[in-house]
N, C-alpha and C positions, 0 to 999 in steps of 0.2 A: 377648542377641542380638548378634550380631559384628557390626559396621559396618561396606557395600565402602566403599571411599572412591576416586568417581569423577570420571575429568580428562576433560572434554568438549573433542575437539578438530574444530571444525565452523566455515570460513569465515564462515557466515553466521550474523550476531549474533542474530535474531529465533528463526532454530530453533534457536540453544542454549537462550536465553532458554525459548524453551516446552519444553526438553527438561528444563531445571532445576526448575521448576513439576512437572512429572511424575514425576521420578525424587525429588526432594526430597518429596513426599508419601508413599514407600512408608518405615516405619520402621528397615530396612535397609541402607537407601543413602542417601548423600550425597554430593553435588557439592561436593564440595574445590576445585576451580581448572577456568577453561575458558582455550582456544589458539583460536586463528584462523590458527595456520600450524603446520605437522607440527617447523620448529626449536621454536617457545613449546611444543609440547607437551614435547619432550624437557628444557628447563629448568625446565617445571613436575614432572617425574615425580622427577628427581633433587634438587628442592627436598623434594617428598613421602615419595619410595620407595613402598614398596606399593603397587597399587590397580590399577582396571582404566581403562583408558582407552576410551573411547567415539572411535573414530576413522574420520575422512570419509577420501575417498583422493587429492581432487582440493580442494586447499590451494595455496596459493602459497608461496613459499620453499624448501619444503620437501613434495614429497607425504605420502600415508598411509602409501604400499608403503614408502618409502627412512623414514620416523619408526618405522614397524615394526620394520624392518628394524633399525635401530640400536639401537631400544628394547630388542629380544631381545640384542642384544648386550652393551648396557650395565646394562642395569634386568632378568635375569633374572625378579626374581620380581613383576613388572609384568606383567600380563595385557592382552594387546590385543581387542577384539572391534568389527573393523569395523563401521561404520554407513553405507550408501551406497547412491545410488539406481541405481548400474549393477550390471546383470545381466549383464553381459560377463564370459564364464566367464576367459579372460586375465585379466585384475583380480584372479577368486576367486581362481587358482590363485596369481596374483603375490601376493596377500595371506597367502596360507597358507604357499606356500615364503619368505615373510619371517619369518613367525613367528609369526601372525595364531593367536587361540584359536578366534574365530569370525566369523561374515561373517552379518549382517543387514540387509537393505532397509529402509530409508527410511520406505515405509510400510504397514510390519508393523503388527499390534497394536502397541498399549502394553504389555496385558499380556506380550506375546511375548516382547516388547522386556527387561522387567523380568524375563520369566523366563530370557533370554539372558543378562544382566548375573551374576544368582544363579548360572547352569552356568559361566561363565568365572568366577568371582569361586573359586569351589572347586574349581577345578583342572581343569572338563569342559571339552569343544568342542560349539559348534552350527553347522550351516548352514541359514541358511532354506529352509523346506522347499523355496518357489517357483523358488528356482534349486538343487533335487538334479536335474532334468535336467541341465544344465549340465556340475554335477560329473561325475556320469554319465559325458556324453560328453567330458570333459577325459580321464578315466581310461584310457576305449576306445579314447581314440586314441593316449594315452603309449602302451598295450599295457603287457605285463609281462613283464619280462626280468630272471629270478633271476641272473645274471651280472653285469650290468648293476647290478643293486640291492647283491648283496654286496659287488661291487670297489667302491663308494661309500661302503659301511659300511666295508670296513677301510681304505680309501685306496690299495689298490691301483694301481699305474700300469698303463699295457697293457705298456709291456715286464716288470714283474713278473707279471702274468697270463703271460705268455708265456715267461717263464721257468720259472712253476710247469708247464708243459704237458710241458717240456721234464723237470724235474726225475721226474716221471709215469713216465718213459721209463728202463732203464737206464745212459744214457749219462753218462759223467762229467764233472764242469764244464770241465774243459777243451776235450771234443768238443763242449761247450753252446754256448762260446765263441766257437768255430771258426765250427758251425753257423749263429750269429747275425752273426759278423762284427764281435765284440766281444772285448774282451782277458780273461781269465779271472780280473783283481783286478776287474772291472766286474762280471762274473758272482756275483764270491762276495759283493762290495756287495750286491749286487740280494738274492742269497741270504739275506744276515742282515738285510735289511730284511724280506724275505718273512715267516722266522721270527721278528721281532720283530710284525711287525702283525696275524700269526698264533695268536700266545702257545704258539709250538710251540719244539722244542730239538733236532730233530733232522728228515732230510733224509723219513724212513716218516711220521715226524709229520705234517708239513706235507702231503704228497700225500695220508693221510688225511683229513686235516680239509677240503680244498678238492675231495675228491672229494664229502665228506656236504655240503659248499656248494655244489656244481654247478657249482665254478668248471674241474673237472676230470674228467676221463670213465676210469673204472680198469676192464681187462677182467676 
């Protein structure tokens, strides 16, 4: 049986303490190291490497969101899965655009709890069921905009969007140029950045692929 090996990062000394008690009973897990601020948890994880961290959001020094935050950057294959009593969807969503695998309440089950540690520990995500309202309405209100989504995936800038609109069109980079009120070495810049971020090699290429993206409208 694989062992998670878990870093409790929780202000308050008494609920690690009973957290340790609990989690340190199931045969599968063990408490490795506990933090009392979002910095000790990041010196404890690069002391460790692997494991999932158990992490509050509201720490001194250092928050959950900004320990997250770093943790995905530094400690890859470090699983983070909040632990915290706010239900404020802001938190959820800050938590998860950090890097967060999952977000559980405070006072879940035990069992729940242990069964949350097991889906982040293997690669899953969970939200506690009691805040999918929440998520819910975080999503409703982002709305969804496939434009929007793919120029973030390939890093698109809006003047490269707006050059592929152009490129759609028969016009030659130079009349692009003109039209934009940009010099036509700025255009072709923009151009071989287009085709690089595109994984395209030529000018049919590129207007194909961001028309199947929706980044572009072809009659």
């Amino acid at each position: 049986m694989k062992q998670i090996s878990v870093v409790l990062a929780d202000d308050h000394s008494l609920f690690r303490e009973g957290l340790v008690r609990l989690l340190d009973s199931e045969p599968d897990v063990h408490v490795v190291a506990q933090a009392s601020t979002g910095r000790e948890a990041l010196q404890k994880v690069a002391e460790i490497g692997e494991c999932v961290v158990l992490m509050d959001i509201t720490m001194p020094e250092m928050d959950g969101i900004e320990a997250t935050r770093l943790l995905a950057d530094r400690h890859p294959g470090c699983k983070v899965l909040i632990l915290s009593a706010s239900e404020n969807k802001d938190h959820l969503f800050a938590c998860i655009k950090a890097g967060a695998q999952g977000y559980v309440l405070k006072d879940s089950a035990p069992a729940e709890l242990i069964d949350a540690i097991r889906i982040v520990a293997a690669g899953g995500s969970v939200v506690d069921p009691s805040i999918t309202p929440q998520l819910l309405a975080g999503v409703r209100e982002m709305g969804y905009d496939r434009v929007a989504l793919e120029k973030r995936k390939l890093n698109l800038s809006d003047r490269e969007v707006e050059i592929l609109l152009h490129l759609s069109s028969p016009r030659p980079p130079v009349q692009i140029a003109q039209d934009l009120g940009i010099s036509a070495k700025t255009v072709q810049n923009h151009i071989s950045s287009i085709y690089r971020k595109l994984g395209v090699g030529s000018r049919a290429e590129a207007v194909a692929k961001a028309a199947t993206l929706g980044l572009v409208h072809r009659d």
